[in-house]
C-alpha positions in Angstrom: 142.4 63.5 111.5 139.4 61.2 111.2 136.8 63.9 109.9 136.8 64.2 105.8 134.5 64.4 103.2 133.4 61.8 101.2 132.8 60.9 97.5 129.0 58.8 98.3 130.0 56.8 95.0 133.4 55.9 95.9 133.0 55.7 99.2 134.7 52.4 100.9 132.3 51.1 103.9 133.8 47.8 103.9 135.3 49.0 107.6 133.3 50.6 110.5 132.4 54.1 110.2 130.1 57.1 111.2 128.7 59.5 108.9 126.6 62.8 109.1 124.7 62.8 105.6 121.6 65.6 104.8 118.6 65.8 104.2 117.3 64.6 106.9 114.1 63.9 105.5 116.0 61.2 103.5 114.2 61.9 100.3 116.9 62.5 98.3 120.8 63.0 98.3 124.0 61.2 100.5 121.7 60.2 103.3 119.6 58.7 101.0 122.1 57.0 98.5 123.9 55.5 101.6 120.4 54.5 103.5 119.6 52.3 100.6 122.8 51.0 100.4 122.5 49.8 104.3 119.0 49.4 105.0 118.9 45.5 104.8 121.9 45.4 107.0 121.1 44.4 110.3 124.9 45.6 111.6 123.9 49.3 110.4 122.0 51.9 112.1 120.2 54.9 111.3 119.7 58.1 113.7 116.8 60.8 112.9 117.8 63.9 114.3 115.3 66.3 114.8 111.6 67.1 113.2 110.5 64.3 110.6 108.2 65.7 108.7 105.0 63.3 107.3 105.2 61.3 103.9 108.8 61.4 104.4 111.4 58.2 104.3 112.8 59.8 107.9 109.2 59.8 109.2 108.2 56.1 107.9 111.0 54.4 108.4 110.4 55.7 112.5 107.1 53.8 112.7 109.7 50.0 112.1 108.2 49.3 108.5 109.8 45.6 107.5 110.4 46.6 103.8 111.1 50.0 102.4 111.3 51.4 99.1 114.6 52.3 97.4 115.0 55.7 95.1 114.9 53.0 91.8 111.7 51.7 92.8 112.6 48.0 94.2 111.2 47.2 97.5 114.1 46.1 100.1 113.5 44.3 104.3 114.2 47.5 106.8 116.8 45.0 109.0 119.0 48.0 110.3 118.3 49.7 114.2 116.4 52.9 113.4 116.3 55.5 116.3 115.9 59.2 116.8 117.5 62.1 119.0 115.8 65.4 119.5 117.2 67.8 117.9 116.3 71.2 116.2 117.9 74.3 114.9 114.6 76.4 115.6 112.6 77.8 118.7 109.8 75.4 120.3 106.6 76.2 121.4 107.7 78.3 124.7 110.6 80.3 122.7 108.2 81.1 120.0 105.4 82.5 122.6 108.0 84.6 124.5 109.4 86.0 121.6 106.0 87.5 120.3 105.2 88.5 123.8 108.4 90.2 124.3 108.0 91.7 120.3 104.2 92.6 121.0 103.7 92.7 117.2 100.4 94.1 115.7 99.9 91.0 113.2 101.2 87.5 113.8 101.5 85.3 110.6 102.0 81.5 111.3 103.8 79.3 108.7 106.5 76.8 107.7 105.5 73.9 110.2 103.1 71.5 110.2 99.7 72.1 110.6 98.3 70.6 113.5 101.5 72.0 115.8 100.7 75.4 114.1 96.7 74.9 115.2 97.7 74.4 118.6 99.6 77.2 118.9 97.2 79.7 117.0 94.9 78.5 119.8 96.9 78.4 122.6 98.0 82.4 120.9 94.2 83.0 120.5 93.7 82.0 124.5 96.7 84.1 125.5 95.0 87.6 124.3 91.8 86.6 124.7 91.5 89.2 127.9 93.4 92.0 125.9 91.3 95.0 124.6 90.2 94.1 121.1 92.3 97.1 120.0 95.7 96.1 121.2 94.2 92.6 120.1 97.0 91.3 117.7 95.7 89.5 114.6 97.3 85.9 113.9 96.8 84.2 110.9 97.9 80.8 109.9 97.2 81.2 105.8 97.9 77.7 103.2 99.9 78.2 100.8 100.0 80.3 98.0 97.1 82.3 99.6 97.8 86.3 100.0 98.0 87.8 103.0 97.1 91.6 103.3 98.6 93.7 106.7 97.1 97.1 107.3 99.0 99.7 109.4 98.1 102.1 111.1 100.3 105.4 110.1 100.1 108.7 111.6 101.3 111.7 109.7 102.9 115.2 111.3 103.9 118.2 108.9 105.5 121.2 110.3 103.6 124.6 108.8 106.2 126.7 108.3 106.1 130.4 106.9 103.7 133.0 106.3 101.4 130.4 107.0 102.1 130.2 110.6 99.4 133.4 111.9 100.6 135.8 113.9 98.9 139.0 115.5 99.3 141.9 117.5 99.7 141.4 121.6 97.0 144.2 122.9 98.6 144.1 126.0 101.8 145.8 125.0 100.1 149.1 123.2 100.4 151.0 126.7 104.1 149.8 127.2 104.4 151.4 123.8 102.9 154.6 124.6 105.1 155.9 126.9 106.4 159.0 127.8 110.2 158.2 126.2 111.2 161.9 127.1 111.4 160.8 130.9 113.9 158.3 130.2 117.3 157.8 129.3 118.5 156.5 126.0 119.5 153.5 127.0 116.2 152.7 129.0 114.5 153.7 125.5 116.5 151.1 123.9 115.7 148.2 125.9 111.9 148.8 125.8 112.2 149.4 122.1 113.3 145.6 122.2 111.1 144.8 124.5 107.9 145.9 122.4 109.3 144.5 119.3 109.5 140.8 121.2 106.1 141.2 122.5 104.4 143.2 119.1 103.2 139.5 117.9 102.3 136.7 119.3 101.9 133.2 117.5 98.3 132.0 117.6 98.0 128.5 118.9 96.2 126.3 116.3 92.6 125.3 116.7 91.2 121.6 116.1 89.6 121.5 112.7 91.1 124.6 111.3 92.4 124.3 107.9 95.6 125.0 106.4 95.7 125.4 102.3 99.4 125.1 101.4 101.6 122.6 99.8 102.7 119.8 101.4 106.1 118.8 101.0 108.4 115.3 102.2 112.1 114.8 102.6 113.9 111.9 104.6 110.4 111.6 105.7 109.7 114.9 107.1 106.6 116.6 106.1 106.1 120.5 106.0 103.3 122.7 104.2 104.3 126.2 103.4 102.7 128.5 100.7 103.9 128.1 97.2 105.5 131.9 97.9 108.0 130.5 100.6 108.9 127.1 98.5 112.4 128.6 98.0 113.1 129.5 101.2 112.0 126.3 103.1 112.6 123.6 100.3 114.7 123.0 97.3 112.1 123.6 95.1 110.9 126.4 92.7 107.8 128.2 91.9 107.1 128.7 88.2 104.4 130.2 86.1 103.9 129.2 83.0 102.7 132.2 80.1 100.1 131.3 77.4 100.2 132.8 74.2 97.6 132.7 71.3 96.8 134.3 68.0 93.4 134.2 66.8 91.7 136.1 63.8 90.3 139.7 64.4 87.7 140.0 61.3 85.8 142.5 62.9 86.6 145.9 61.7 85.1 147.9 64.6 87.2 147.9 68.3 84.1 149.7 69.6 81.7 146.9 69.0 84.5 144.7 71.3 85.0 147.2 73.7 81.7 146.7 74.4 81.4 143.0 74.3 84.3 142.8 76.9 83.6 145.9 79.3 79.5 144.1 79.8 81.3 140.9 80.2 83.5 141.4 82.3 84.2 144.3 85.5 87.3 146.3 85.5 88.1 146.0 81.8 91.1 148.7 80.9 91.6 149.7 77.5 94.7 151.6 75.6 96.3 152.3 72.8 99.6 153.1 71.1 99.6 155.3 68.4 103.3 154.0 67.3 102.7 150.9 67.3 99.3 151.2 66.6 98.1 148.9 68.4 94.9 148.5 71.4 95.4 146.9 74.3 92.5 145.3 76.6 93.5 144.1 80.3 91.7 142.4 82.3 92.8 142.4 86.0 96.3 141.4 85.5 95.4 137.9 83.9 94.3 138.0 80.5 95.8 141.1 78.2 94.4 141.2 74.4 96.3 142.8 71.8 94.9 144.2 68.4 96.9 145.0 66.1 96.4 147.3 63.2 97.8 148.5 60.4 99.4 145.9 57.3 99.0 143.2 59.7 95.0 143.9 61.3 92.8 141.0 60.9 94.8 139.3 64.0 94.6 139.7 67.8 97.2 138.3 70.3 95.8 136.7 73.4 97.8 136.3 77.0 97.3 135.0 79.8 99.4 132.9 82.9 98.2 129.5 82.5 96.4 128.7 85.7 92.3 127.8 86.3 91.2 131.2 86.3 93.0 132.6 83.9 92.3 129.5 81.7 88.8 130.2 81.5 88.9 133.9 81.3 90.8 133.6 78.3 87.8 130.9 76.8 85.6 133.6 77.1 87.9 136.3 75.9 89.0 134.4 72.4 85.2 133.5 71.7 84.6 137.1 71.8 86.6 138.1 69.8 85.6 135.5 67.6 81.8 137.0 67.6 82.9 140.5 67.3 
C-alpha cells in the first residue's frame, strides 16, 4: 500500500519518506536529481549501498566533503547524514577463487572491477598455481581496455577411415583349416567350416604410428571420416564427378605419319586407328587423352580429349603442341 513509483519532478517530499533511487554511483538520474535536491538538509540522509566506484559523487560524498557539486554546476554545504551498507549483487574475492578452482579453466581473463582489487587477486591467482605443472598452469590476464585478447586452444582431431581404405589381408593360419578333407564329413559340418574360413579369410591390420592415409577427409555434426573418393557415395552424401575437356585445334599438316611419329617417340603405349566411314584416325593415349583427325571436307581440324585432372592436363599440353608442329 505504501510502495509506488514516483514522478522525481512531481514528486511531493514536503512529508517523511524513503526512497530507493539508481544509480548508485549518483552520477546521473532520480538518485541524483533527489540528492541535490536534499543535500543541504541536515534532516535528510543518504545510504550507499554497495561498491562506490572512484571519481564518483557515491564515492566522494563517503569521505564527509562540506560542499558538493550539483548536476548545474553550483556548489551546495553537504549538511545531510551520509552512510553506507555493504551490499553487492556479485561474488567476492573467495566466491570468485572457488569458482575458477571448481571450473579449472585453461585461460582466466580478469575485468570489470577496479584495478588494484583486480591486482590483488591476479596475485593471490598467480600464488595459488604457482606449484602446478606449467602445463596445466592456467594463464590469467588482467588486459585495459580496448586492448585484444587472443586465447589459443588446444584441439585434437579423430576421423574414422572407413572403406577400401581400411587394409585387410589374408589370415595364414586358416589355409590348413581350409584344406581339408570335406569328403569325411557331413554336409552340415562342411557348412559350418565354410563359415568359419570365410570369418577368419581376413583379418583387419591394426594401424601403425606414422603411416599415412591419402583419402578425403570429410565433417558432419562434427564427425570426421576419410574414405577414397570411390566410396564417397556410400559413406557420405556426396558425389564424385569428372569433368570431360574438349578442344579443337588446327591440323595443317597433311601427313598422319609424320604425327604418328611425333606422338608414338613422345609418348609409350600410343594406339592408333582408323575408320574408314567416318574417315577419321584416332590416337589414344592410355585412357586419358584421345586425338581425333578428321578427314575429308572438313580435314585441317583435330579434336582433342581428355578428363580434366593434373595428368591428363598436361598430357594434353603436350599433345595439342604437337599437333601444332606437325
Amino acid at each position: 500500500r505504501n510502495l509506488k513509483s514516483i514522478d522525481v519532478n512531481n514528486f511531493d517530499d514536503s512529508g517523511p519518506s524513503v526512497v530507493f533511487a539508481s544509480p548508485g554511483m549518483l552520477q546521473s538520474g532520480v538518485s541524483r536529481q533527489l540528492f541535490d535536491r536534499w543535500a543541504s538538509n541536515p534532516n535528510n540522509g543518504v545510504m550507499i549501498a554497495g561498491y562506490a566506484v572512484e571519481h564518483t559523487l557515491a564515492k566522494e560524498i563517503m569521505l564527509q566533503p562540506k560542499e558538493v557539486v550539483t548536476l548545474e554546476g553550483r556548489r551546495q554545504p553537504l549538511n545531510c547524514l551520509v552512510d553506507y551498507v555493504s551490499f553487492s549483487a556479485h561474488v567476492d574475492f573467495v566466491q570468485n577463487r572457488s569458482f575458477i578452482q571448481q571450473v579449472a579453466p585453461k585461460h582466466v581473463v580478469l575485468v570489470h572491477g577496479q584495478k588494484d582489487e583486480m591486482g590483488r587477486f591476479k596475485s593471490a591467482l598467480m600464488l595459488q598455481y604457482k606449484s602446478w605443472p606449467e602445463s596445466k598452469r592456467p594463464t590469467i590476464t588482467m588486459p585495459p581496455n580496448l586492448q585484444e585478447v587472443k586465447l589459443r586452444f588446444a584441439r585434437r582431431r579423430t576421423a574414422k577411415v572407413m572403406g577400401r581404405l581400411v587394409k585387410q589381408k589374408e589370415d595364414p593360419g586358416t589355409k590348413d583349416t581350409d584344406e581339408m578333407d570335406l569328403d569325411k564329413v557331413s554336409s552340415q559340418q562342411q557348412q559350418q567350416q565354410q563359415q568359419m574360413s570365410a570369418q577368419k579369410s581376413s583379418a583387419i591390420v591394426e594401424p601403425v604410428a606414422g603411416e599415412s592415409v591419402q583419402g578425403i577427409l570429410v565433417t558432419h555434426n562434427f564427425h570426421s571420416k576419410i574414405v577414397s573418393p570411390d566410396d564417397l557415395a556410400t559413406y557420405t552424401p556426396l558425389r564424385k564427378g569428372t569433368i570431360s575437356s574438349k578442344l579443337h585445334v588446327p591440323f595443317a599438316g597433311s601427313c598422319l605419319e609424320l604425327l604418328q611419329v611425333f606422338l608414338q617417340e613422345m609418348f609409350a603405349g600410343m594406339t592408333v586407328s582408323t575408320n574408314e566411314a567416318t574417315d577419321t584416325t584416332v590416337f589414344q593415349l592410355a585412357d586419358l587423352v584421345q586425338v581425333v583427325i578428321v578427314g575429308g571436307k572438313q580435314a585441317g581440324t583435330s579434336l582433342v580429349e581428355w578428363d580434366a585432372n593434373p595428368q591428363g592436363d598436361v598430357l594434353a599440353d603436350a599433345v595439342i603442341s604437337l599437333i601444332m608442329h606437325a
